[in-house]
C-alpha positions as CSV (number, residue, x, y, z in Angstrom):
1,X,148.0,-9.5,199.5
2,X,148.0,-12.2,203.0
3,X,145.4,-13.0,204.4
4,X,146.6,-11.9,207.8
5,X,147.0,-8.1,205.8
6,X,143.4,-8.6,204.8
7,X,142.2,-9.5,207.7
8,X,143.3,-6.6,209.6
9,X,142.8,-4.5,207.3
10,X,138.8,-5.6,207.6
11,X,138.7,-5.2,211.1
12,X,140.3,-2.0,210.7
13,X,137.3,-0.8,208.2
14,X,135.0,-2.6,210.4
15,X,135.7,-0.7,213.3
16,X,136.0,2.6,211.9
17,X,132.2,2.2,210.3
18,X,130.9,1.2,213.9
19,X,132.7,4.5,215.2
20,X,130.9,6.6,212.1
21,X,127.4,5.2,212.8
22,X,127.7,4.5,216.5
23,X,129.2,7.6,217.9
24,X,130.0,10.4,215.1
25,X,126.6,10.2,213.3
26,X,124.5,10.4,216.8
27,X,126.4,13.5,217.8
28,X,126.7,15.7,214.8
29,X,123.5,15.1,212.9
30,X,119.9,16.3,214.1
31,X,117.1,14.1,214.4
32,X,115.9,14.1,211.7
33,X,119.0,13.5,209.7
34,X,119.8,10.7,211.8
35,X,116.5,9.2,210.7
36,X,117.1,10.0,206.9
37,X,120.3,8.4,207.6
38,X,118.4,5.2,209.1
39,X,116.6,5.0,206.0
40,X,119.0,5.4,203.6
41,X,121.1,2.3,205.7
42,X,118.0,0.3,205.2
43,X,119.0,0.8,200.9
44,X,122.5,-0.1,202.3
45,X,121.0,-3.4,203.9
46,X,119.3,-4.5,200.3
47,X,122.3,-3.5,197.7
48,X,124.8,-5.7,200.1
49,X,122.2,-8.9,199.1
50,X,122.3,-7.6,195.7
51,X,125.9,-6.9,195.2
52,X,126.8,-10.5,195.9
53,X,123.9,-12.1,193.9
54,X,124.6,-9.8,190.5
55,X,128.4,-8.7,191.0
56,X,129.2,-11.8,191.9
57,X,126.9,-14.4,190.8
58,X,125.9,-12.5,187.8
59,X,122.2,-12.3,188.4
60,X,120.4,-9.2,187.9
61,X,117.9,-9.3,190.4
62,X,115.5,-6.6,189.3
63,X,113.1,-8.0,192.0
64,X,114.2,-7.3,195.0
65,X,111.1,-5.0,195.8
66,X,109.4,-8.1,196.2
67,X,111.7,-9.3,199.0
68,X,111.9,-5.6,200.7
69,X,107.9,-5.6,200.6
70,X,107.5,-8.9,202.2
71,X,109.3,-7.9,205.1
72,X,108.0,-4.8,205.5
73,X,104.2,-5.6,205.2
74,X,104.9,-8.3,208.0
75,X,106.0,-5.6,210.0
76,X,103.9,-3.3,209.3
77,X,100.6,-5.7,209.9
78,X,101.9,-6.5,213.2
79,X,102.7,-2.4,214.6
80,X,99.1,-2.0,213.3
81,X,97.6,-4.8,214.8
82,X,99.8,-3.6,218.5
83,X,98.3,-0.3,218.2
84,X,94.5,-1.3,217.3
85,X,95.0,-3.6,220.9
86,X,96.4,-0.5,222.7
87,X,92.8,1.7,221.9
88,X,91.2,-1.3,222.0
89,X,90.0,-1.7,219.3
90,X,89.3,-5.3,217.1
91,X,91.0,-4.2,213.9
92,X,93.2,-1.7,212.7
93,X,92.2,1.7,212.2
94,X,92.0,1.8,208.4
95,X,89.9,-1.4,208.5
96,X,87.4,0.3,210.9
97,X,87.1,2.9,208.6
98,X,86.1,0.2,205.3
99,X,83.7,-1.4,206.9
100,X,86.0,-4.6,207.9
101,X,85.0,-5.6,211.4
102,X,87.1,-8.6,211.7
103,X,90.8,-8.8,211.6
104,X,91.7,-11.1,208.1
105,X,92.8,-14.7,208.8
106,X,96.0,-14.1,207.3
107,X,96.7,-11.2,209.7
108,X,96.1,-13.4,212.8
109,X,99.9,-14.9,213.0
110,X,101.2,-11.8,212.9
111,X,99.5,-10.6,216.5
112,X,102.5,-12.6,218.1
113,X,105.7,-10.6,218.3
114,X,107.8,-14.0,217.6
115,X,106.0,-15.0,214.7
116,X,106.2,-11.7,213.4
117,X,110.0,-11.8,213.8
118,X,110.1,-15.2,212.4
119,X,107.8,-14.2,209.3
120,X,110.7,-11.8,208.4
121,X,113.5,-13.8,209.0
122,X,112.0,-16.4,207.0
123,X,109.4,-15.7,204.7
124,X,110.9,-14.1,202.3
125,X,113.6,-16.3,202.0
126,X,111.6,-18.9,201.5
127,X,109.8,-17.6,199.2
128,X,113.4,-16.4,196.6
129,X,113.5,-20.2,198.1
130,X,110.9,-21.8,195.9
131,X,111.3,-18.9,193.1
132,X,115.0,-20.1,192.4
133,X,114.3,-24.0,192.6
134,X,111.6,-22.9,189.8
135,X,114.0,-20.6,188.0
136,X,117.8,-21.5,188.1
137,X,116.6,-25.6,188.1
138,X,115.1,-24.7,184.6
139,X,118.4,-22.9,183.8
140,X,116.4,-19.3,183.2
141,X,119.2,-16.9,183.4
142,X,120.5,-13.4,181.8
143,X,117.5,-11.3,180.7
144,X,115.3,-13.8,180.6
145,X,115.6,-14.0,185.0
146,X,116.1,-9.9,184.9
147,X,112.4,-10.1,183.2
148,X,110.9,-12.3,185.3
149,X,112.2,-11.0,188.5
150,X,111.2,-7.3,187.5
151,X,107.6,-9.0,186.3
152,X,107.3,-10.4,189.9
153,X,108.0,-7.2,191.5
154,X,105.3,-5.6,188.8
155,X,102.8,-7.9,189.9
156,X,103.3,-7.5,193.9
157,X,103.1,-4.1,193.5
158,X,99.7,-4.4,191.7
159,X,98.3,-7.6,194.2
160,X,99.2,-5.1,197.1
161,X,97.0,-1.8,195.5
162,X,94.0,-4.0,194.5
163,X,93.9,-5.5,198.4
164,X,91.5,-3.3,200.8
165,X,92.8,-5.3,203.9
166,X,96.4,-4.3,203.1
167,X,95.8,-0.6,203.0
168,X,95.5,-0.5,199.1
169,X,97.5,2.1,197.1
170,X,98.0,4.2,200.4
171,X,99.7,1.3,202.3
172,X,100.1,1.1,205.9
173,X,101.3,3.9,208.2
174,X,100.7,5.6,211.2
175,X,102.7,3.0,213.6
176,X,103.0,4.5,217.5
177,X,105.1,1.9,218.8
178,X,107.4,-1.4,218.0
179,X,107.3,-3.8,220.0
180,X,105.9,-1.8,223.3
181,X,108.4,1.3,223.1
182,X,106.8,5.0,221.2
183,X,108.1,5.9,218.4
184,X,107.1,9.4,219.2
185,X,110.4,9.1,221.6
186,X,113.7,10.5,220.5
187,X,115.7,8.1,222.6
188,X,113.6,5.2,220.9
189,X,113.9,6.5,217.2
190,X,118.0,6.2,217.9
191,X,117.5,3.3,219.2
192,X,116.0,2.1,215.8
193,X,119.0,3.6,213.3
194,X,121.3,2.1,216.3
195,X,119.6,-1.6,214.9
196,X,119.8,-0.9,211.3
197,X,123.5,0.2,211.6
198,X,124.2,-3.0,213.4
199,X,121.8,-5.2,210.9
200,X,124.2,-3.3,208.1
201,X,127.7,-4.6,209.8
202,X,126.3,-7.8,210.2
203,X,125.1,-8.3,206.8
204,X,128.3,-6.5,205.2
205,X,130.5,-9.3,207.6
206,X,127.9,-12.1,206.2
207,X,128.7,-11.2,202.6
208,X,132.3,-11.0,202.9
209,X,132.6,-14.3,204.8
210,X,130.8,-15.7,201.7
211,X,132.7,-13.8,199.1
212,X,135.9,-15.0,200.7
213,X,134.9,-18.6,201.2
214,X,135.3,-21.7,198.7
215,X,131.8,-20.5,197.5
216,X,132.4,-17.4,197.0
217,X,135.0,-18.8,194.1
218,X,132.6,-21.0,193.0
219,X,129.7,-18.5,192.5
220,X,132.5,-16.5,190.4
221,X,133.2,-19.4,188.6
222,X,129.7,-19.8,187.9
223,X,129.1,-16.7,186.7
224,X,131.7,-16.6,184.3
225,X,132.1,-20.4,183.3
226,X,128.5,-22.3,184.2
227,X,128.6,-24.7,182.0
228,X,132.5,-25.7,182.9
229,X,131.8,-25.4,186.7
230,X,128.7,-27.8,185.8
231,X,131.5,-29.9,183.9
232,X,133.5,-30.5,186.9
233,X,130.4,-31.9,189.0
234,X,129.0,-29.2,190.5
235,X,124.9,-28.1,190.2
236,X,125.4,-24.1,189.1
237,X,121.6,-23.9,190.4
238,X,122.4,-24.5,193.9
239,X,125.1,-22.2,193.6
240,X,122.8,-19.5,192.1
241,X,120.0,-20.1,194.6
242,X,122.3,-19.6,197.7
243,X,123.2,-16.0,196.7
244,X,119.5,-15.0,195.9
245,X,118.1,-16.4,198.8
246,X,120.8,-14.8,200.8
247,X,120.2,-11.0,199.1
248,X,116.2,-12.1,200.2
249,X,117.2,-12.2,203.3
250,X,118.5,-9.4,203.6
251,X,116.1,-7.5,201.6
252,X,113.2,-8.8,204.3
253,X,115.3,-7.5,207.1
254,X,115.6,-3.9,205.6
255,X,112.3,-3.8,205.2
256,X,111.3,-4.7,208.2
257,X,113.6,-1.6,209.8
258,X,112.4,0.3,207.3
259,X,108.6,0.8,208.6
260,X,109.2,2.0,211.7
261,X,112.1,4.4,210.9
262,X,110.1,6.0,208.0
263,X,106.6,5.5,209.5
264,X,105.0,4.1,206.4
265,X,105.4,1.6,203.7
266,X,102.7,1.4,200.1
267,X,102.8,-0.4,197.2
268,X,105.3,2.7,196.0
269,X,107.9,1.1,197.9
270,X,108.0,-2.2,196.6
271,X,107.2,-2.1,193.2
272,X,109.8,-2.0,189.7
273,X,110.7,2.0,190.5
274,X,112.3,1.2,193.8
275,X,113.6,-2.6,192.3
276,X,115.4,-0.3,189.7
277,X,117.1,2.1,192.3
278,X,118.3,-0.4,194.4
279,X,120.0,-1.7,191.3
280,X,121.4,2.0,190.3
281,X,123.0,2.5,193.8
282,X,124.9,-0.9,193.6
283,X,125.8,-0.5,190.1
284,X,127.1,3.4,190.7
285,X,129.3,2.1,193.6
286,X,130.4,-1.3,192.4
287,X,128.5,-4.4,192.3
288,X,132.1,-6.6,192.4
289,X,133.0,-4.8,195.8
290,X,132.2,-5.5,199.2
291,X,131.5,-1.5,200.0
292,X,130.9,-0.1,196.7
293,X,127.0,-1.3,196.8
294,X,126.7,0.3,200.4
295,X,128.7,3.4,199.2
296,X,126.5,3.6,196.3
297,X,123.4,3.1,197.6
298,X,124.0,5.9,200.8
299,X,125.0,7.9,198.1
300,X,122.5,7.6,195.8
301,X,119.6,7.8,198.4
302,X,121.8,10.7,199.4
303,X,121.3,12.7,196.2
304,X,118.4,11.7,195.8
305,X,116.4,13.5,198.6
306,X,119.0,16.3,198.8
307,X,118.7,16.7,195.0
308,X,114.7,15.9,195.1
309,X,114.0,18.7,197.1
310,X,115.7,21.5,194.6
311,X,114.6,20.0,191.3
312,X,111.7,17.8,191.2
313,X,111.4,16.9,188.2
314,X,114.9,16.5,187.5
315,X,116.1,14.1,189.7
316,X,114.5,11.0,187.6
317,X,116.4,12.1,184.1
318,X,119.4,12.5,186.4
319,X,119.6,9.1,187.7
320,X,118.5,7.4,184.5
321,X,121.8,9.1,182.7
322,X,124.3,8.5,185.6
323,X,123.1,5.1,185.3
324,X,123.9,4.8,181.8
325,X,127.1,6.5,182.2
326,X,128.4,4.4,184.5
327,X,126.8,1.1,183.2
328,X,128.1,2.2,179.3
329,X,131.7,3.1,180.7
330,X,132.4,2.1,183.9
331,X,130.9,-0.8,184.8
332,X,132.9,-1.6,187.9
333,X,131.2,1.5,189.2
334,X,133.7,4.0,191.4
335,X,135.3,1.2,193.4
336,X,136.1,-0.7,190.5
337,X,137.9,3.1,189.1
338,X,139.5,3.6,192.8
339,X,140.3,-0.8,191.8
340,X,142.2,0.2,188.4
341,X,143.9,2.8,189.3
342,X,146.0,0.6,192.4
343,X,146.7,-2.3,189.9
344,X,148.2,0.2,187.0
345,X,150.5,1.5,190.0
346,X,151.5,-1.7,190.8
347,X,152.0,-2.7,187.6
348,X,154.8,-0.1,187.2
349,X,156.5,-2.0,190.2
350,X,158.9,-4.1,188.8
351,X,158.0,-7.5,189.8
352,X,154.8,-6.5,191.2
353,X,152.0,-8.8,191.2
354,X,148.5,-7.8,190.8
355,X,145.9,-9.3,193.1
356,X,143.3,-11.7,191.4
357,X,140.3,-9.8,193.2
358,X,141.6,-6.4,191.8
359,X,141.7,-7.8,188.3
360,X,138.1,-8.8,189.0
361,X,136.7,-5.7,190.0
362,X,137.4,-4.2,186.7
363,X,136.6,-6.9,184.2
């Protein structure tokens, strides 16, 4: 396929997603579908990050809770700290409430609305930053790094409950603005999805730039051959540490839409359970393919509160065994099916040849 065919035929789907979310989605879903919808994108957001660190660079990030919380807790410390100032009040309401008359040092930064927005953009990827010198330099990979990374998430989770100043197990909530507009408003909640569909194109263009760029082959190359790409001169941990920081950063940013679109975050939404689903969306859509972890993870979050609702206690067996289905026998996910099924047809083509990327989807 040419470039010049690809290209066009990306700004094609590009523009057809911006018509979906921009203009159908606002006019034919209620309120609050439109905010269930902002949520789910906000999945969307962290399965892009993870699509090109596991599908493509082979790393299963079981983690990325961690990354998702960090952002969000920024966020959420600093529409707490806004609404405390707009009663008048010294600290937020919850730490009135404990006893805690002074707002914690490590709360302070975040009173500024550009080192809030800074903190998010930055802080957790610094942090996958210093994880991934300490991991990938020591050449910790396959399960071993799936153990660690779902440890790390374990033991945020569990730092988070045990921290009064935090909001403990029942997290933070109750937000009435962001950043000086009421989230009470109708026009200001569409306003938020508007951001989180536009943080989802952008991160969705970031991720294919990379995946069609020289190191988007090498971070193939390294997942498949590391010690030959190594051979040939090249460090396979700088490689490695580029895609994870990159999926951090985009886990921080969809956490940090997710607060104010759902109105709370806890350590329930940070910890291995939500790690794992992020995981199971990508996976059920396609972790080689540039859409099939956004597919999967709309669809997934999808089912998941539509299915919720009618069996409770049924939805969790559910997910575990479409999870093994598709891991067990189709491990390109649906994309990769939708993948296989061009390249047999144009393998019946006399003197058809099969595009490289297709072949990769379903390997």
């Amino acid at each position: 396929m040419s470039t010049f065919v690809q290209k066009r035929g990306a700004w094609m789907g590009f523009a057809l997603a911006a018509v979906l979310l921009f203009a159908v989605a606002p006019a034919v879903l209620s309120e609050f579908r439109l905010n269930l919808l902002g949520k789910f994108i906000c999945y969307a957001i962290v399965a892009v990050g993870i699509g090109l660190a596991w599908g493509r660079g082979g790393m299963l990030t079981l983690g990325q809770g961690v990354f998702f919380g960090l952002g969000a807790y920024i966020m959420a410390m600093h529409l707490k700290i806004s609404d405390a100032e707009l009663r008048g009040d010294a600290v937020p309401d919850f730490m009135s409430i404990a006893g805690i008359r002074e707002l914690p040092s490590y709360w302070v930064p975040f009173t500024s609305p550009l080192v809030t927005i800074l903190g998010i953009l930055f802080i957790p990827a610094l942090v996958a930053l210093v994880l991934g010198l300490g991991v990938f330099k020591r050449r910790v990979k396959g399960a071993y790094f799936a153990i660690l990374s779902q440890a790390l998430a374990a033991a945020f989770a569990i730092l988070l409950v045990g921290q009064q100043t935090t909001g403990g197990s029942n997290g933070l909530n109750r937000f009435r603005t962001f950043f000086g507009f009421d989230l009470k408003d109708p026009a200001n909640k569409q306003m938020l999805f508007f951001i989180a569909a536009g943080v989802l194109l952008a991160v969705v263009a970031i991720t294919r730039q990379l995946m069609y760029s020289r190191y988007g082959e090498l971070l193939v190359a390294v997942r498949d051959q590391e010690e030959r790409v190594r051979f040939l001169g090249y460090d396979p941990a700088n490689v490695k540490i580029v895609a994870y920081v990159t999926a951090a950063f985009f886990a921080g940013l969809a956490g940090a839409l997710f607060v104010p679109i759902v109105g709370i975050v806890s350590p329930n939404d940070v910890g291995i359970v939500p790690s794992i689903a992020f995981l199971i969306g990508v996976a059920i859509g396609g972790r080689s393919t540039l859409l099939g972890p956004v597919l999967g993870a709309l669809g997934v979050a999808w089912a998941q509160t539509t299915l919720s609702e009618q069996f409770p206690s049924g939805w969790t067996y559910a997910q575990g065994l479409l999870f093994i289905v598709v891991v067990g026998f189709f491990p390109a996910g649906v994309a990769g099916l939708f993948a296989l099924r061009r390249r047999k047809k144009a393998a019946d083509e006399p003197g058809a040849v099969v595009d490289v990327e297709e072949k990769e989807l379903v390997t």
